[in-house]
C-alpha positions as CSV (number, residue, x, y, z in Angstrom):
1,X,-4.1,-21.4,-16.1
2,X,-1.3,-20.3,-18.1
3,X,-0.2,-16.6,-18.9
4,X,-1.1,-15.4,-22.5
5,X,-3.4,-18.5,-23.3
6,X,-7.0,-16.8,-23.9
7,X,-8.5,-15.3,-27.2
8,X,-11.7,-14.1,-25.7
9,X,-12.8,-14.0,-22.1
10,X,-17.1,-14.3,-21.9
11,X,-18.9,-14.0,-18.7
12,X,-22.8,-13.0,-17.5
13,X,-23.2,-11.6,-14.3
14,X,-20.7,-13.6,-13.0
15,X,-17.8,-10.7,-11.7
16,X,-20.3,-8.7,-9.5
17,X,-20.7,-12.1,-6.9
18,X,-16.8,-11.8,-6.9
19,X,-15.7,-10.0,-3.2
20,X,-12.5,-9.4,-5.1
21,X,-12.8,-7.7,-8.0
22,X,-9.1,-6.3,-8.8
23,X,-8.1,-9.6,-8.9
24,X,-10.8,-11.1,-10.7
25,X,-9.2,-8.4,-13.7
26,X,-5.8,-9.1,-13.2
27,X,-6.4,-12.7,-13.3
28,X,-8.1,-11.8,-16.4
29,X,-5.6,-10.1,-18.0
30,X,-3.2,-12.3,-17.1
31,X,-4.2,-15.2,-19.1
32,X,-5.4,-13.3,-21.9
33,X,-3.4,-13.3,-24.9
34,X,-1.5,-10.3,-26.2
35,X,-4.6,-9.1,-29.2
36,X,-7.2,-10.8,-26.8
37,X,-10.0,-9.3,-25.6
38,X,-13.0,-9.8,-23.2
39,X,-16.9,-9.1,-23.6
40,X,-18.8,-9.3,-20.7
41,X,-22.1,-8.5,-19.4
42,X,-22.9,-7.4,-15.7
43,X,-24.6,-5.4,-13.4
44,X,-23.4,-1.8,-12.1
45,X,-24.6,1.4,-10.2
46,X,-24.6,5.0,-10.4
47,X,-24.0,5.5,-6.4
48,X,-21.6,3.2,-4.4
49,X,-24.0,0.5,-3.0
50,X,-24.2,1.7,0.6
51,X,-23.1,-1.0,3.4
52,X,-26.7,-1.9,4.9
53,X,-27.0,-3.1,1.1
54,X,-23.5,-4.6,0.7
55,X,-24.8,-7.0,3.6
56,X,-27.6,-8.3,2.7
57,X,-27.5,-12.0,1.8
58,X,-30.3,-11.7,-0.3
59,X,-29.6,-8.7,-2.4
60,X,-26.2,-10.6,-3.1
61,X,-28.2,-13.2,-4.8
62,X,-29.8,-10.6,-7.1
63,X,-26.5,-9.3,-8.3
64,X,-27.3,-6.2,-6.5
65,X,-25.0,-5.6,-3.4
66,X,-22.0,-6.9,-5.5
67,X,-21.9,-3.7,-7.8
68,X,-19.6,-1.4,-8.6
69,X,-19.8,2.0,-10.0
70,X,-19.8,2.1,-13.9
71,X,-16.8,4.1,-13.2
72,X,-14.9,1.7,-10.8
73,X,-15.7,-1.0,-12.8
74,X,-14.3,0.4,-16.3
75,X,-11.5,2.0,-14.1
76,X,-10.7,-1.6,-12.5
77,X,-10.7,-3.2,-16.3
78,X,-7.8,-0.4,-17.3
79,X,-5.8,-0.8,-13.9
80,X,-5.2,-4.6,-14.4
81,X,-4.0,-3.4,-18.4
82,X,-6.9,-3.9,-20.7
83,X,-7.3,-0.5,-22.9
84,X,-9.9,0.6,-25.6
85,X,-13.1,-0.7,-22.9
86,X,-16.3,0.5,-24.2
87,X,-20.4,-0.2,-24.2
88,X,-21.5,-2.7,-26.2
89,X,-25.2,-2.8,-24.5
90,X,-26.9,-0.7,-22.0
91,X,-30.2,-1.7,-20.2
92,X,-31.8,-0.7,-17.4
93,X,-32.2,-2.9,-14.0
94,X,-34.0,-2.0,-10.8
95,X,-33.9,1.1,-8.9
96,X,-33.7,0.7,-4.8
97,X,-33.3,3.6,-2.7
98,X,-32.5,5.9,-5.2
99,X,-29.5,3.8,-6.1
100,X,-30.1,2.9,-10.2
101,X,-28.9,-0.5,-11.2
102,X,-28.1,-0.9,-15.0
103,X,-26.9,-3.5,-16.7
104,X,-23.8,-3.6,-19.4
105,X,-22.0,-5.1,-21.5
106,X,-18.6,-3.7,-22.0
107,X,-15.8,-5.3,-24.8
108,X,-11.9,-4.5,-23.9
109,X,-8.7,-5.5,-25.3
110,X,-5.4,-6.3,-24.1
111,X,-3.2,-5.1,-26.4
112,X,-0.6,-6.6,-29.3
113,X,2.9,-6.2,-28.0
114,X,4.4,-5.2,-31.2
115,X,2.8,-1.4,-32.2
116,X,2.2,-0.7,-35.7
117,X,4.1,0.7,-38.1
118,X,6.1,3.9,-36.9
119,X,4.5,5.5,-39.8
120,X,2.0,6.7,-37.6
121,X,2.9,9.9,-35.7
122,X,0.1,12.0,-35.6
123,X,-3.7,11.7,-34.8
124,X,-6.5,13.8,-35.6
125,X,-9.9,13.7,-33.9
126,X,-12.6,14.0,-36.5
127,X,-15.3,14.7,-34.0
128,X,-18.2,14.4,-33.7
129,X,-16.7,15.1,-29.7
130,X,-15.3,18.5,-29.2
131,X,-12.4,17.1,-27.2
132,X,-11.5,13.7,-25.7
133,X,-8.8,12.4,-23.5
134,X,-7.8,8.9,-24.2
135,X,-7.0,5.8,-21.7
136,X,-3.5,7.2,-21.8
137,X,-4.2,10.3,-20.5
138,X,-3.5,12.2,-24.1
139,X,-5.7,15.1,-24.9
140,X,-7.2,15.5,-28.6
141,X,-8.8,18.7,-29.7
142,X,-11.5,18.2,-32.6
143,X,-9.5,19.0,-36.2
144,X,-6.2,19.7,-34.8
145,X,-3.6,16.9,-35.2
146,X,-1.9,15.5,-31.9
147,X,1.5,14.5,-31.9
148,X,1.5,10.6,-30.9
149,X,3.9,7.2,-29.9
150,X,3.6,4.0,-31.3
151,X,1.9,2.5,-28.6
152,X,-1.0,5.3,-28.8
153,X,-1.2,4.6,-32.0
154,X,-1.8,1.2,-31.7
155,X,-4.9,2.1,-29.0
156,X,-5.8,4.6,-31.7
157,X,-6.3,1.7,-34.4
158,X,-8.4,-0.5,-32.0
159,X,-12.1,-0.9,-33.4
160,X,-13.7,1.5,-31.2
161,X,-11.6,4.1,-31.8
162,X,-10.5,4.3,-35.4
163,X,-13.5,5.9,-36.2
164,X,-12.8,9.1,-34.3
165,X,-9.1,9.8,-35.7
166,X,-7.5,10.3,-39.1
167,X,-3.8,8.7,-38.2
168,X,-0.8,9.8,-40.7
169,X,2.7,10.5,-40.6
170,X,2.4,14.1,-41.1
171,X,0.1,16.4,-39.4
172,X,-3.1,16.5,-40.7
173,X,-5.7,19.6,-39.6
174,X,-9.5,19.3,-40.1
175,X,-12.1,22.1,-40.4
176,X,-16.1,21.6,-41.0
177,X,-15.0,22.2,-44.9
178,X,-13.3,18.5,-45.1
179,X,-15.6,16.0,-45.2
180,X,-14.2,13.9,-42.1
181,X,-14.9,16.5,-40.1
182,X,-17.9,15.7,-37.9
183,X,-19.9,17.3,-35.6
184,X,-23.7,17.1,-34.0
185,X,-25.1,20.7,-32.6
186,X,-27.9,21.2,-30.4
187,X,-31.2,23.2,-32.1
188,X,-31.6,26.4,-31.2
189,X,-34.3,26.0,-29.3
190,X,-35.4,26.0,-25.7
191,X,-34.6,22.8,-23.9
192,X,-36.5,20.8,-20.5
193,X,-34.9,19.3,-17.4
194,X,-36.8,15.6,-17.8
195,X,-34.5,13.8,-15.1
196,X,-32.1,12.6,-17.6
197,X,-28.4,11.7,-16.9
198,X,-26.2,10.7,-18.8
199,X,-22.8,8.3,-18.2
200,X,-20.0,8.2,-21.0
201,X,-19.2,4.4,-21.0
202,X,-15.9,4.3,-22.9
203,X,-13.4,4.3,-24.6
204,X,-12.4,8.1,-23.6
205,X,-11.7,9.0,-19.9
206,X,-13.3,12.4,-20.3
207,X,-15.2,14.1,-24.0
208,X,-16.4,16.9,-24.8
209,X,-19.6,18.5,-26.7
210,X,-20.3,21.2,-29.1
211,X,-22.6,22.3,-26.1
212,X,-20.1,22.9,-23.3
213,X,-20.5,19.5,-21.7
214,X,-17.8,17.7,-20.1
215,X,-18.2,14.2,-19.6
216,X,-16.2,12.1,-17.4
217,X,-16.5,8.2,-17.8
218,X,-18.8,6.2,-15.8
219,X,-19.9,10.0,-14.1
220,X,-23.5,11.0,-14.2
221,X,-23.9,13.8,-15.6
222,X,-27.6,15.6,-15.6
223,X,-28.3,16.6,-19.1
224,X,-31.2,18.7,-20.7
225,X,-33.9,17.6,-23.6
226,X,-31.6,19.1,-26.5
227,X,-28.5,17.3,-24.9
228,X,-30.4,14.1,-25.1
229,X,-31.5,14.1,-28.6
230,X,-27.4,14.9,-29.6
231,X,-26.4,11.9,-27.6
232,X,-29.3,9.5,-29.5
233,X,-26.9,10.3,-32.6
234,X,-24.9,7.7,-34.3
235,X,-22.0,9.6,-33.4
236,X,-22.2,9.6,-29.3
237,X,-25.5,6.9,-28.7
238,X,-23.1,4.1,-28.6
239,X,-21.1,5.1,-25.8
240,X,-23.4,6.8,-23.3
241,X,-26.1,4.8,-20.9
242,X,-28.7,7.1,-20.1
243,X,-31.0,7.0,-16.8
244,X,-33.8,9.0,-15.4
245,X,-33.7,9.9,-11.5
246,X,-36.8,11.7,-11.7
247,X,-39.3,10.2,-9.4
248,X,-42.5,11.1,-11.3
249,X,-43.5,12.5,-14.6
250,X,-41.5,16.3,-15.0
251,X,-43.6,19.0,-15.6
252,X,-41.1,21.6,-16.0
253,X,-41.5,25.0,-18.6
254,X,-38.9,25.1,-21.2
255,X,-35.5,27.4,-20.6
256,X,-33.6,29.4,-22.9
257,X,-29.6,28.6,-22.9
258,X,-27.3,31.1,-22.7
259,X,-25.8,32.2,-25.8
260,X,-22.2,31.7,-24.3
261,X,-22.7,28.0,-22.8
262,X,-25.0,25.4,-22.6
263,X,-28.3,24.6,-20.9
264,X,-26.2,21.5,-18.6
């Protein structure tokens, strides 16, 4: 197939029987065009499928020893070139040997080769995250404005994205008096461990919280009841795939967070 000839790129469960997944993407990216972009739907883990597993014929057929890590799998998407990846859908699959299968459906794009206008220069992360770090590896505090290149900018104005940032030619700061400033704080309240963990699914390598989390993409991270209820928001529920490794029901007593961090 020709470079640069596909608008949209569809697939269901089709990558994880693929041996060779890095060149499944670039092939991908390849003949996508420039302002393309791929949705596709498939099965990951939140541990790298052990060998005994990898070798079975028959778990192969169940789209279970093909898996990659949520995070390998995003990170394979960005290393063949496609940027501004993130969840579309999050369900969960079967759980074998304490290895949790999920399924996803993630949308990236490969990106216009002309930026946008160079009247963009700055970007300011309304919230409601603390702090991201885009697919670039630029760092964004909430309410203070970022210095940025066209090409950033152009990530910046992709549709899962543009929602977080205020993008202008001059600087442009933000405090919880402007009205696109946003943030989502825990109650004050005492929280319970339940099992929960959390995975940010795009499209920031790492984020923030207003409760002293740091998330890194496709990473569980175990997260109290109060941490759970914040990510159920509008603000953070679409890009976060939750699952429970608890093996029974938790009985745990509440805790009381520390006044200088969070309960996680």
């Amino acid at each position: 197939m020709d470079d640069n000839t596909i608008d949209l790129i569809i697939s269901n469960c089709v990558i994880n029987l693929a041996p060779d997944k890095p060149t499944v993407f670039r092939e991908m990216f390849r003949v996508t065009k420039p302002g393309g972009r791929f949705t596709i739907s498939d099965i990951v883990s939140d541990h790298t499928v052990p060998q005994y597993l990898v070798h079975d014929a028959q778990k192969w057929g169940d789209c279970l020893s093909g898996a990659l890590t949520l995070a390998d799998y995003i990170a394979g998407m960005v290393e063949a070139g496609f940027l501004g990846i993130h969840l579309v859908k999050f369900s969960p699959w079967q759980v074998i040997d304490g290895i949790h299968f999920f399924s996803v459906t993630l949308t990236g794009y490969k990106l216009p080769t002309q930026p946008i206008g160079s009247t963009v220069r700055y970007a300011t992360l309304r919230g409601p995250f603390s702090r991201v770090v885009d697919e670039r590896g630029t760092s964004y505090q909430r309410g203070m404005p970022q210095p940025i290149g066209p090409d950033t900018a152009l990530l910046l104005s992709q549709p899962p994205l543009a929602p977080y940032f205020v993008l202008s030619h001059e600087p442009i700061s933000l405090d919880r008096s402007d009205a696109r400033w946003s943030a989502v704080l825990p109650s004050q309240a005492p929280c319970v461990w339940q099992g929960d963990f959390a995975l940010l699914a795009g499209p920031f390598l790492e984020a923030g919280d207003d409760d002293h989390h740091h998330y890194r993409r496709g990473v569980p991270l175990e997260v109290c009841s109060k941490t759970l209820k914040v990510l159920a928001t509008d603000g953070y529920a679409p890009h976060f795939a939750i699952i429970n490794r608890a093996g029974q029901r938790v009985n745990g007593s509440a805790v009381t967070c520390s006044p200088d961090g969070g309960c996680c």
